[in-house]
C-alpha positions in Angstrom: -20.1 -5.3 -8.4 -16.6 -5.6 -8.5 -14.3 -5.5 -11.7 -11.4 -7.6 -10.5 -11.5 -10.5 -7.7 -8.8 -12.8 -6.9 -8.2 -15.7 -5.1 -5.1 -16.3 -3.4 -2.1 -16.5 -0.5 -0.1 -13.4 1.1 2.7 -14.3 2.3 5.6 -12.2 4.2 8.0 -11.7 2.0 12.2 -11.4 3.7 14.5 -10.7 1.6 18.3 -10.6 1.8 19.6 -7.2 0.7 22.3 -8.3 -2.0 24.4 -8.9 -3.0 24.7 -11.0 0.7 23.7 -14.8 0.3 21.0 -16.5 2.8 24.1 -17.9 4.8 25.8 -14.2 5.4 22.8 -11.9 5.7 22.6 -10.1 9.2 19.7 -8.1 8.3 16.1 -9.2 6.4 13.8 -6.5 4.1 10.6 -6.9 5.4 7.4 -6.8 2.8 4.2 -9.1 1.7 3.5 -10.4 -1.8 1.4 -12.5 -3.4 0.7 -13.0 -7.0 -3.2 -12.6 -6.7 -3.0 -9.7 -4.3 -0.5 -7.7 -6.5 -2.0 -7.9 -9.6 -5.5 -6.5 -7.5 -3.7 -3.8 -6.3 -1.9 -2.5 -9.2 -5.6 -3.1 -10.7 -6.7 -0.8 -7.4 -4.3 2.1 -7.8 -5.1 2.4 -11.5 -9.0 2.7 -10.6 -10.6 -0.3 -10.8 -12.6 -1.9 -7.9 -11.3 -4.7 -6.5 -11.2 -7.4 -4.1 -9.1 -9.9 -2.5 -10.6 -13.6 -1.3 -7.8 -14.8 1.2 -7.2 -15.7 5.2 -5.0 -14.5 7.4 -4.0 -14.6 10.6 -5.3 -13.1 13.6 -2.2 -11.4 14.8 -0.4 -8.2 14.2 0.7 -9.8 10.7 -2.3 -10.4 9.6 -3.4 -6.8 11.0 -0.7 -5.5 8.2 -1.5 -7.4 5.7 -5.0 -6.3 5.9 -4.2 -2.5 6.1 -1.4 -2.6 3.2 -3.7 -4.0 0.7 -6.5 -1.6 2.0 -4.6 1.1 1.4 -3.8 0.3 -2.3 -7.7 0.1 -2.9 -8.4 -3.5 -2.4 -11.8 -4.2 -1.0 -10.3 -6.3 1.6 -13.7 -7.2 3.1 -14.1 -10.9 1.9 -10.9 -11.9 3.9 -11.5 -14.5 6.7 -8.9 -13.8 9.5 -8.1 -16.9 11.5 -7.0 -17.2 15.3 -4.4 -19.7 16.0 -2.7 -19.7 12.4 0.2 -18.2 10.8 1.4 -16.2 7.9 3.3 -17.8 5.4 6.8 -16.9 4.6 9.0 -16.7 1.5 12.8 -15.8 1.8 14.2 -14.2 -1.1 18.4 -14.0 -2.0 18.8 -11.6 -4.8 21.6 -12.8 -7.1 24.4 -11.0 -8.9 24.9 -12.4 -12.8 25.6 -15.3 -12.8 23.8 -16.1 -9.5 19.9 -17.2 -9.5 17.5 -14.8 -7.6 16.6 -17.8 -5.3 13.4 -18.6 -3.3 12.5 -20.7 0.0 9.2 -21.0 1.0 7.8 -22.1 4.7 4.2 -21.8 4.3 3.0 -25.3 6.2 -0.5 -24.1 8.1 -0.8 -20.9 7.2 -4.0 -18.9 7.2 -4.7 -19.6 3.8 -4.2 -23.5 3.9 -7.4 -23.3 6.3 -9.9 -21.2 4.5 -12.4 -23.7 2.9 -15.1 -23.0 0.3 -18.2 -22.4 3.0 -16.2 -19.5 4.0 -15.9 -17.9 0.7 -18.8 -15.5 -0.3 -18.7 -16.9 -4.3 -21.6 -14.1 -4.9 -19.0 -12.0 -5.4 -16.9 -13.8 -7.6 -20.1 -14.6 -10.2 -21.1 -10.7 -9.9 -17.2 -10.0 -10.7 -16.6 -8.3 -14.2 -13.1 -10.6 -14.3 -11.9 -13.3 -11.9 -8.0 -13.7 -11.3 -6.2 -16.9 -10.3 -2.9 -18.1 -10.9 -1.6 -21.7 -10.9 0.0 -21.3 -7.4 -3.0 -21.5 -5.6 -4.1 -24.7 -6.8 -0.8 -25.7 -5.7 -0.7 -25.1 -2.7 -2.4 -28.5 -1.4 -6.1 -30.3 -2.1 -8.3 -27.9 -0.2 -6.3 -24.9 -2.4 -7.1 -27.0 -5.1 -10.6 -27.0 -4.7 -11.0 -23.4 -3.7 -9.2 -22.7 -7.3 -11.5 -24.8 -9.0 -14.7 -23.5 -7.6 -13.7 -19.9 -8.5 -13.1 -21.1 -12.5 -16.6 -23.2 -11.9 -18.5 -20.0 -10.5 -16.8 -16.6 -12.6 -18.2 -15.3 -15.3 -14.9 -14.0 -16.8 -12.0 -15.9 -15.5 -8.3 -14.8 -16.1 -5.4 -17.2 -15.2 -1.9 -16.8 -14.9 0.1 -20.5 -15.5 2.5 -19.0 -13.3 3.9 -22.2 -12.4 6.3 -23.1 -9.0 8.5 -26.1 -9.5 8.6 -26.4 -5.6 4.8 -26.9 -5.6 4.3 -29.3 -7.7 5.3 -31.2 -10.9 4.7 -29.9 -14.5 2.6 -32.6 -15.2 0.1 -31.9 -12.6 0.1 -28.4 -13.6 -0.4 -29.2 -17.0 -3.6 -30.7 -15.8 -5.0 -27.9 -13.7 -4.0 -26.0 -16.9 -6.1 -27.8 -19.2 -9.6 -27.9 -16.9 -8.8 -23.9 -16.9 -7.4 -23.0 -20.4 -11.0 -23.6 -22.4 -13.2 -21.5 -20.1 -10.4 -19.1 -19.7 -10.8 -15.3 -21.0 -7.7 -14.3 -20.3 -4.3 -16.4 -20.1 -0.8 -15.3 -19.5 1.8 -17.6 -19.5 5.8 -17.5 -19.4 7.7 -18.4 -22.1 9.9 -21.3 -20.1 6.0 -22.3 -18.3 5.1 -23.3 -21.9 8.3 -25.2 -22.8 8.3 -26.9 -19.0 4.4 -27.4 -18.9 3.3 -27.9 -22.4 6.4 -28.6 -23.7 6.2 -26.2 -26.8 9.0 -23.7 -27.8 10.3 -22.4 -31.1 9.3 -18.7 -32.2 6.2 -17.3 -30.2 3.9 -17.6 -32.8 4.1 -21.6 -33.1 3.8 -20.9 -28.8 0.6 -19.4 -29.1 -0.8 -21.4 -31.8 -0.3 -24.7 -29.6 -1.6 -23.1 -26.6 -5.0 -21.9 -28.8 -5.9 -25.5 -29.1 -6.4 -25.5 -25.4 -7.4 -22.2 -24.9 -10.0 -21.3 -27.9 -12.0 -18.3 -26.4 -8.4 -17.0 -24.6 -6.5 -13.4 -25.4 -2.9 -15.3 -24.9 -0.6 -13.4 -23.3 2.9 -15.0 -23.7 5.9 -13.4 -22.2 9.4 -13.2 -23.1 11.4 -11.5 -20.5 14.2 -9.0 -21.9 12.7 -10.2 -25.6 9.8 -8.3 -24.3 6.0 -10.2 -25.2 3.6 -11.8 -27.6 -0.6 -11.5 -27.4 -2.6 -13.7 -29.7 -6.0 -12.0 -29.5 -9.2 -13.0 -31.8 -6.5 -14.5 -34.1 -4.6 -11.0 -34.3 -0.4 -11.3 -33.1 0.2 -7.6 -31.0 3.6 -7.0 -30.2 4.6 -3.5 -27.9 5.6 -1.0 -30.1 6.9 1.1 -26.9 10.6 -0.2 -25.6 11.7 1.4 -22.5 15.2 1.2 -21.1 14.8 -0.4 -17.4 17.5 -0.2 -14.4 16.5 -3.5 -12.7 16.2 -3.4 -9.4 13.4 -5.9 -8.7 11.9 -8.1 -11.4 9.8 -10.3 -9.1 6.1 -9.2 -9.4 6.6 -8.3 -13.0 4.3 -10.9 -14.5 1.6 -9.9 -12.1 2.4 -6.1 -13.2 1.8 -7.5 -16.6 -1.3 -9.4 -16.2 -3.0 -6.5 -14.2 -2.0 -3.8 -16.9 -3.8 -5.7 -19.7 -6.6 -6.4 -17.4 -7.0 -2.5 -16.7 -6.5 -1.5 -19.9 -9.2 -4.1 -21.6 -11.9 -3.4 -18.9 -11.3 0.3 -19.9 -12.1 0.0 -23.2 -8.8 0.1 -25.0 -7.9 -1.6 -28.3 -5.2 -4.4 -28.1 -2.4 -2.7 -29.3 -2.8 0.2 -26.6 -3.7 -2.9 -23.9 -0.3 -4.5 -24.7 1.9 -1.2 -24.5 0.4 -0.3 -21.1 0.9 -4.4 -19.9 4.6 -3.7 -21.8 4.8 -0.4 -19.6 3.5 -1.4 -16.4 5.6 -4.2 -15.8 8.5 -2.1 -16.6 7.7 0.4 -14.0 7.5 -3.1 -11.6 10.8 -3.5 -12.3 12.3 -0.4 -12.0 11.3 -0.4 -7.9 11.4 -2.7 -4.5 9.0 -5.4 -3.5 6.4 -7.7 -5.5 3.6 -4.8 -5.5 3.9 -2.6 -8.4 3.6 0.9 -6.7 2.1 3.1 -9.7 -0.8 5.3 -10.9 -2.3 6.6 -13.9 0.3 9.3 -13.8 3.0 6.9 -14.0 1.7 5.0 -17.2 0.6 8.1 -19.0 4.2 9.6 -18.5 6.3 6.5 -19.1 3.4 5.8 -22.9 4.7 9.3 -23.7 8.6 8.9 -23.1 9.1 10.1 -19.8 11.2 12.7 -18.0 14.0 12.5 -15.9 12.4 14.8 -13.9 8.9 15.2 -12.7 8.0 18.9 -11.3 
């Protein structure tokens, strides 16, 4: 049995070294990333056991994608790899304030847009201890869609990042995939701007959660608030961090996932809320403090950066 499985798309991730703009960059960063694979592999190099439901390509690409996730821990057995498809791409332009970080996606037939449901061995997701999707896979396109909603039908435990993608489809249409999720849901974690575009709630992040409650009764909320840090409604409880740490950004993408997967590690440990929201707190400021959308960290890492940290580690 497994204590995390998720469901989704890798995709190669090239990104322009910035400040240089898509139209100027000579040179392209190569890495993979995918919300559901990185939150299983931070989940994986903390200690839990893992796996990743995906398709990928029967190249070399695919061939790296499979040993990259391995080697972070993911049980990387229930991936179907596909002859004759691709591996999606995202192209990432880092921007300088005021400048957007900016996103293009060319994804059309990939692997994953082939993988159906009679491929997927859903033993493993009822046998799962917690079962991770995020609103981008349902996304993606119908058969996505369905894949997405047979892993909510079939887990026992199911944790869902909104995580929504205005250039996959329309807040209203989230909203709905939202809502068949949200009452079943164990876990939720949602943006603060996902709630106002989706839900079309703001105001103070009390009055957030409490809307969001209505759809989500059985749900530890988990809304979060950028540089204002985050907000967890659990069993009626508000939790806060009560750890700030001072970050050096140098890539915030993955950070959510970095989130979701520390509060996920820390609850299937055992911890008590408060200490499950520092270590979410902390872990997706160590994301941000390095390169690419995995966030590369170990028990070491947390327990150092809980107590402080050193500027030097001997």
């Amino acid at each position: 049995m497994h204590d995390l499985v998720t469901l989704g798309e890798v995709l190669l991730r090239l990104a322009v070294p910035s400040p240089a703009r898509f139209e100027t960059a000579r040179v392209l960063d190569v890495q993979i990333g995918g919300a559901e694979a990185n939150v299983a592999a931070a989940c994986a190099r903390l200690g839990l056991k893992t796996a990743w439901i995906s398709a990928v390509p029967a190249n070399p690409w695919g061939d790296r994608v499979l040993r990259e996730l391995s080697g972070h821990g993911i049980d990387c057995a229930y991936v179907q790899t596909m002859p004759g498809t691709r591996l999606g791409l995202y192209f990432l332009e880092y921007g300088v304030a005021p400048r957007p970080v900016q996103v293009l996606y060319d994804r059309r037939d990939s692997a994953f847009s082939h993988l159906t449901a009679d491929l997927v061995d859903w033993e493993t997701v009822r046998r799962a201890r917690v079962a991770h999707v995020t609103g981008i896979t349902p996304a993606l396109g119908l058969q996505s869609r369905k894949l997405a909603d047979r892993l909510v039908n079939e887990a026992t435990t199911i944790s869902f990042d909104v995580n929504y993608r205005a250039a996959l489809w329309t807040p209203s249409d989230a909203r709905a995939f939202a809502e068949s999720v949200l009452p079943r849901a164990r876990y939720v974690f949602i943006g603060r701007a996902e709630a106002k575009t989706i839900f079309g709630v703001s105001g103070d992040p009390e009055r957030v959660l409490d809307h969001l409650a209505r759809h989500a009764p059985k749900a530890t909320i988990a809304l979060l608030q950028g540089s204002d840090g985050s907000t967890v409604l659990n069993d009626g409880h508000i939790w806060r961090p009560t750890v700030r740490h001072a970050v050096q950004m140098i890539d915030p993408i993955g950070a959510g996932d970095a989130y979701a997967a520390g509060y996920i590690w820390a609850t299937l440990s055992g911890r008590l809320p408060q200490d499950a929201v520092n270590i979410a707190a902390t872990i997706a400021a160590l994301k941000c403090s390095m390169w690419g959308d995995v966030a590369l960290i170990s028990r070491d890492d947390v327990k150092d950066a809980l107590a402080g940290g050193a500027d030097v580690r001997r």
